[in-house]
C-alpha positions in Angstrom: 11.0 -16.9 24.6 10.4 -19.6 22.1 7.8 -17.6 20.1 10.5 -14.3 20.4 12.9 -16.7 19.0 10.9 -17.5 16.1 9.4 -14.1 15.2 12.6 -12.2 15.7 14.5 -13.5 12.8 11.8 -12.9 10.3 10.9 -9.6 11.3 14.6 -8.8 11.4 14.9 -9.7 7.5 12.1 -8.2 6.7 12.6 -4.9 8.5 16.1 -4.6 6.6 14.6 -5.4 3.5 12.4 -2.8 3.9 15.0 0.0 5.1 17.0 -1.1 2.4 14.0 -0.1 -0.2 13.2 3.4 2.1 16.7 4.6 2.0 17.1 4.4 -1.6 20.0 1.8 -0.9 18.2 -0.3 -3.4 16.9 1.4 -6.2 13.2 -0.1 -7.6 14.9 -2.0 -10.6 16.7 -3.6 -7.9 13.9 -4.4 -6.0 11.9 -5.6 -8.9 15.3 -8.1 -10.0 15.3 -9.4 -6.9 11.4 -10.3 -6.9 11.3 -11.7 -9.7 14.7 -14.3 -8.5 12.4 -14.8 -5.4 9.0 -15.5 -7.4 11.0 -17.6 -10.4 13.8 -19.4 -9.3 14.6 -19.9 -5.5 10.8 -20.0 -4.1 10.0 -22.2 -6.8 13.5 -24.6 -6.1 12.5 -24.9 -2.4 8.3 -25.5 -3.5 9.7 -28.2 -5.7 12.6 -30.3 -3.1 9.9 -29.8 -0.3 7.3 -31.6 -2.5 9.8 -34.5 -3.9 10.9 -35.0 -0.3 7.7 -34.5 1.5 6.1 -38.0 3.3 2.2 -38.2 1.5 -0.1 -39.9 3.7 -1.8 -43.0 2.7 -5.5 -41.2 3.4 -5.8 -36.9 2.7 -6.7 -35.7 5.3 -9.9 -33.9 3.5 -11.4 -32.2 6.6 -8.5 -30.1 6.9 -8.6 -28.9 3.4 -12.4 -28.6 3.6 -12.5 -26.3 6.8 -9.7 -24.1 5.4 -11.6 -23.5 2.0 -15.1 -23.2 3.9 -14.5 -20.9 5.9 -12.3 -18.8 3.4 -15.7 -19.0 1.2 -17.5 -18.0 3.9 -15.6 -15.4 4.6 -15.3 -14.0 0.9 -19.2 -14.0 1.0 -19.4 -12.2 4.6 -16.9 -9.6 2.8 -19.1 -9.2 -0.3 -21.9 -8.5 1.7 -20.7 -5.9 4.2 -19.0 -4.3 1.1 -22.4 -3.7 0.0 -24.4 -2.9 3.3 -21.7 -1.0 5.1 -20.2 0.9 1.5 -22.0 0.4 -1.5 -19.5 -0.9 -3.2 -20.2 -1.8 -6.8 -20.0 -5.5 -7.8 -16.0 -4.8 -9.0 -15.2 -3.4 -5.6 -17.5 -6.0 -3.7 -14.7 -8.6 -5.7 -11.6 -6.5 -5.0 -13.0 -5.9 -1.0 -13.4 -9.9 -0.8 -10.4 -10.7 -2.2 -8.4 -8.7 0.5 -10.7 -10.4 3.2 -9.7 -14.1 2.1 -6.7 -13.7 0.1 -3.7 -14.7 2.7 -0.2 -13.9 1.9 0.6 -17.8 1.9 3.8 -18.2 -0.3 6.0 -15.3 1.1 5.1 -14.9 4.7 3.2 -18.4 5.3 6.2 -20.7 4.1 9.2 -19.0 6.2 6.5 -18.7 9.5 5.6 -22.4 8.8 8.3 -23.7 8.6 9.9 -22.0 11.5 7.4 -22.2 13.5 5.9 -25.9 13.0 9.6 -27.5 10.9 10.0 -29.1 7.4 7.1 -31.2 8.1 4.8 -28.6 7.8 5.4 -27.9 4.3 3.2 -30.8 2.6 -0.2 -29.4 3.9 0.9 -25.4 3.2 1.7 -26.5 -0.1 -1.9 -28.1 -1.0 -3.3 -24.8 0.2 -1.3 -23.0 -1.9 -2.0 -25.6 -5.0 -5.3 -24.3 -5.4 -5.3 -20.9 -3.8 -5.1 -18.8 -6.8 -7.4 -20.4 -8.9 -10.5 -20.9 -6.6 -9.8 -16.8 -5.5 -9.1 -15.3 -9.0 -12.2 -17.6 -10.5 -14.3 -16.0 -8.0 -13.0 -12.7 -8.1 -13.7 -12.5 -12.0 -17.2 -14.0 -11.5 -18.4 -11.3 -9.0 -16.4 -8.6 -10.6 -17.9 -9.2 -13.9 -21.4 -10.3 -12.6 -23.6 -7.6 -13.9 -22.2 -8.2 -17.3 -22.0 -12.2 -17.1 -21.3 -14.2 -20.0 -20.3 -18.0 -20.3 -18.2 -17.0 -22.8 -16.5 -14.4 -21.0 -16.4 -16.6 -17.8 -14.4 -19.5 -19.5 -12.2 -17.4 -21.0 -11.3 -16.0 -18.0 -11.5 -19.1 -16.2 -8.6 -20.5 -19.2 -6.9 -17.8 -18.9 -6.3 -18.2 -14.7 -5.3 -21.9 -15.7 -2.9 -20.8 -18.2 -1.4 -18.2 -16.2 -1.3 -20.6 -13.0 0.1 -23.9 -15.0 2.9 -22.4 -16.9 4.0 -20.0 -13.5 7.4 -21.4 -12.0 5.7 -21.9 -8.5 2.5 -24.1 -9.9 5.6 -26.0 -12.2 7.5 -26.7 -9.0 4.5 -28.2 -7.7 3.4 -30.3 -10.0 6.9 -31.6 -11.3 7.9 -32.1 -7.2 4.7 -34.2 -7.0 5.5 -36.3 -10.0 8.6 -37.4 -8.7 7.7 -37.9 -5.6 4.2 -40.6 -6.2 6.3 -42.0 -9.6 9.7 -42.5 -7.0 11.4 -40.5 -10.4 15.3 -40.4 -9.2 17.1 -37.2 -9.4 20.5 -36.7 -10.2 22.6 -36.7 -6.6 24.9 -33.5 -7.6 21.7 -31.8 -9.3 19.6 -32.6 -6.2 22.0 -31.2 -4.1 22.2 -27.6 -6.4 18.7 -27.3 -5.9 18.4 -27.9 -2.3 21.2 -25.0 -2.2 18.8 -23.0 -4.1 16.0 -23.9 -2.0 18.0 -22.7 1.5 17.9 -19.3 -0.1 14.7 -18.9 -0.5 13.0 -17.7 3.2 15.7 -15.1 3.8 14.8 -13.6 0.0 11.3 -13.9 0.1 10.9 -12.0 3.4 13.7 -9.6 2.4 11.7 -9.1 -0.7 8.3 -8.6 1.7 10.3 -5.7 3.0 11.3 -3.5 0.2 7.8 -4.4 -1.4 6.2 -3.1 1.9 7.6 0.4 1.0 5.7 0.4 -1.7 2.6 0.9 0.1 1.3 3.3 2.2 -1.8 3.9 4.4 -3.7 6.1 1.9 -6.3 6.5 3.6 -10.2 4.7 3.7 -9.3 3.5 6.7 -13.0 2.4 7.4 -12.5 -0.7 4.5 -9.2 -1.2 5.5 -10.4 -2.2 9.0 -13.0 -4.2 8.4 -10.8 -6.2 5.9 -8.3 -6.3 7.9 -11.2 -7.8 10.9 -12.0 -10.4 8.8 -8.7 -11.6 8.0 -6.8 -11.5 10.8 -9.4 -12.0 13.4 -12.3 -13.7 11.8 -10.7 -15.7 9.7 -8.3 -17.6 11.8 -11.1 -18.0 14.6 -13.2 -19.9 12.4 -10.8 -22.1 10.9 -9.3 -22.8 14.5 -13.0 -23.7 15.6 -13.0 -26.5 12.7 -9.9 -28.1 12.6 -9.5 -28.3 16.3 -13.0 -28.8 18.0 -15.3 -30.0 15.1 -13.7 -32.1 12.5 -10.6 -34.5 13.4 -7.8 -32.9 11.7 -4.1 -33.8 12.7 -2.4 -31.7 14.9 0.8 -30.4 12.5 -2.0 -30.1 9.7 -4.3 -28.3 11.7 -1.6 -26.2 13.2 -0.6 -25.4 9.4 -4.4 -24.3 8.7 -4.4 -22.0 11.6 -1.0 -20.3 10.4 -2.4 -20.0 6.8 -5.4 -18.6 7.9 -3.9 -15.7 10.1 -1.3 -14.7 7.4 -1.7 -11.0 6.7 -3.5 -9.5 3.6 -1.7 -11.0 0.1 -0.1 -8.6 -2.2 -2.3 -10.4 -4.9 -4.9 -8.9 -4.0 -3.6 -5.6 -4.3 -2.9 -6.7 -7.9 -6.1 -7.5 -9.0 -7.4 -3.9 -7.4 -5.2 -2.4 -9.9 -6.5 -5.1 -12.5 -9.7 -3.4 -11.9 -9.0 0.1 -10.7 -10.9 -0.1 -7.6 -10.6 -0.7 -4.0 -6.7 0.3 -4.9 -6.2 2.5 -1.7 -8.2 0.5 0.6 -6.3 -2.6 0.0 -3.2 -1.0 0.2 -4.1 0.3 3.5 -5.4 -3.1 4.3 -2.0 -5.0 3.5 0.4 -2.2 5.5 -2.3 -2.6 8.9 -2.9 -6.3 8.4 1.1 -7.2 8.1 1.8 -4.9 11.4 -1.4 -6.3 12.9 -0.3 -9.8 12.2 3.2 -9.5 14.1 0.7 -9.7 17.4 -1.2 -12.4 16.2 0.8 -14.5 14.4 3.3 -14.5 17.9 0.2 -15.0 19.9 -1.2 -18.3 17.3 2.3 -19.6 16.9 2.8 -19.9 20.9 -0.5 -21.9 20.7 0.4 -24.4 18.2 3.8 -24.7 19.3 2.5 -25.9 22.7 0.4 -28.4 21.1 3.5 -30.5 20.2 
């Protein structure tokens, strides 16, 4: 019942956000406006107030930042290889394929199931793997996209050009200026404070609303055979191996290695889709991937948040 209590509400919003889109009630400008108030304003608000109010350990914990990132390399690897054994791909499909194996929605389905799921405290460790999800993913995907025509030159630029793009983004901003506040003890403003924490308390009922009508974007368009085995990898795969690390091999915290196992299971990132488009590959594959992967992740999510929750 607990679990049904914390599922319900978010598949409630996002099942009217997407009815809202299918019905034509909300037209695709309107969709797109309210995206981008999710994306730069009210996501980045409650990134930045959850980061100046967050409680930072004295130690890191490293080994839960290390198992999340090892076994999402692993996993990109595993993804470039079957992409090549089991398909064919070419080295710019191989990238695309991988991303969609590793790249987990982690901003707008992993911070409203969080923090429902595990409460406020949960928010420092989600937000370190966001901090560097992007670039370590996007680096990546340029270097095995681009591999057969490698350049240093063409590498860095890229590189600079993920940094750029990450650095001046309203969500990497709230982040850094949240942190800076909160190690320098930088006061804020009470009746500013208080604007953006109303902000902030908008921002899980938009972003899932917004996970709706941008749902209805995709459909299953067939190459179902891809589709599968990314969505194998990062629904099943992925969270096995990450609970096998910060659970039984390293000594990881229980909230943070609750946080890891959420992160991990989170369905197929819409990112990902973006960079198939960047490339024109792998474009039906991955959407297929993110409409089976967010269904497929109702079950498992329910079934990992059960788990975690009985851990406390």
């Amino acid at each position: 019942m607990q679990v049904f209590n914390t599922v319900m509400p978010i598949l409630t919003i996002v099942l009217l956000g997407f009815l809202s889109a299918n019905r034509q009630h909300l037209k695709q400008s309107d969709c797109d406006a309210l995206a981008k108030f999710a994306f730069d304003y009210v996501i980045p608000m409650l990134l930045f107030i959850g980061t100046v109010n967050a409680k930072i350990p004295a130690s890191m914990q490293w080994e839960f930042l290390f198992a999340y990132y090892a076994v999402l390399l692993f996993i990109y690897a595993l993804a470039i290889f079957l992409g090549k054994i089991l398909f064919q791909f070419s080295a710019a499909e191989q990238s695309v394929f991988s991303m969609g194996a590793a790249y987990s929605n982690a901003t707008i389905v992993g911070i409203p199931v969080c923090l429902y799921a595990l409460g406020e405290s949960a928010i420092l460790p989600l937000l370190i793997i966001i901090s560097i999800h992007n670039l370590i993913l996007f680096t990546l995907g340029f270097i095995i996209a681009e591999r057969s025509a490698f350049s240093m030159a063409s590498l860095l630029q890229n590189i600079l050009g993920i940094i750029r793009q990450l650095i001046t983004s309203p969500i990497t901003c709230s982040l850094i200026m949240g942190g800076l506040v909160n190690i320098f003890k930088i006061p804020i403003y009470p009746p500013l404070k208080e604007a953006i924490t109303l902000m902030s308390q908008a921002a899980i009922p938009t972003a899932l609303f917004v996970l709706g009508t941008t749902l209805n974007k995709y459909k299953i368009q067939g190459h179902i055979a891809p589709a599968l085995v990314i969505v194998l990898l990062k629904n099943i795969i992925f969270p096995f191996l990450v609970w096998v690390l910060v659970f039984h091999v390293f000594s990881v915290a229980p909230l943070w290695a609750s946080v890891a196992l959420l992160t991990s299971a989170m369905p197929v990132g819409i990112s990902a889709y973006i960079f198939s488009q960047k490339f024109q590959v792998c474009v039906a594959p991955i959407a297929t991937s993110i409409i089976i992967s967010t269904i497929t992740s109702i079950v498992t999510l329910s079934f990992l948040i059960a788990y975690v929750q009985s851990i406390f």
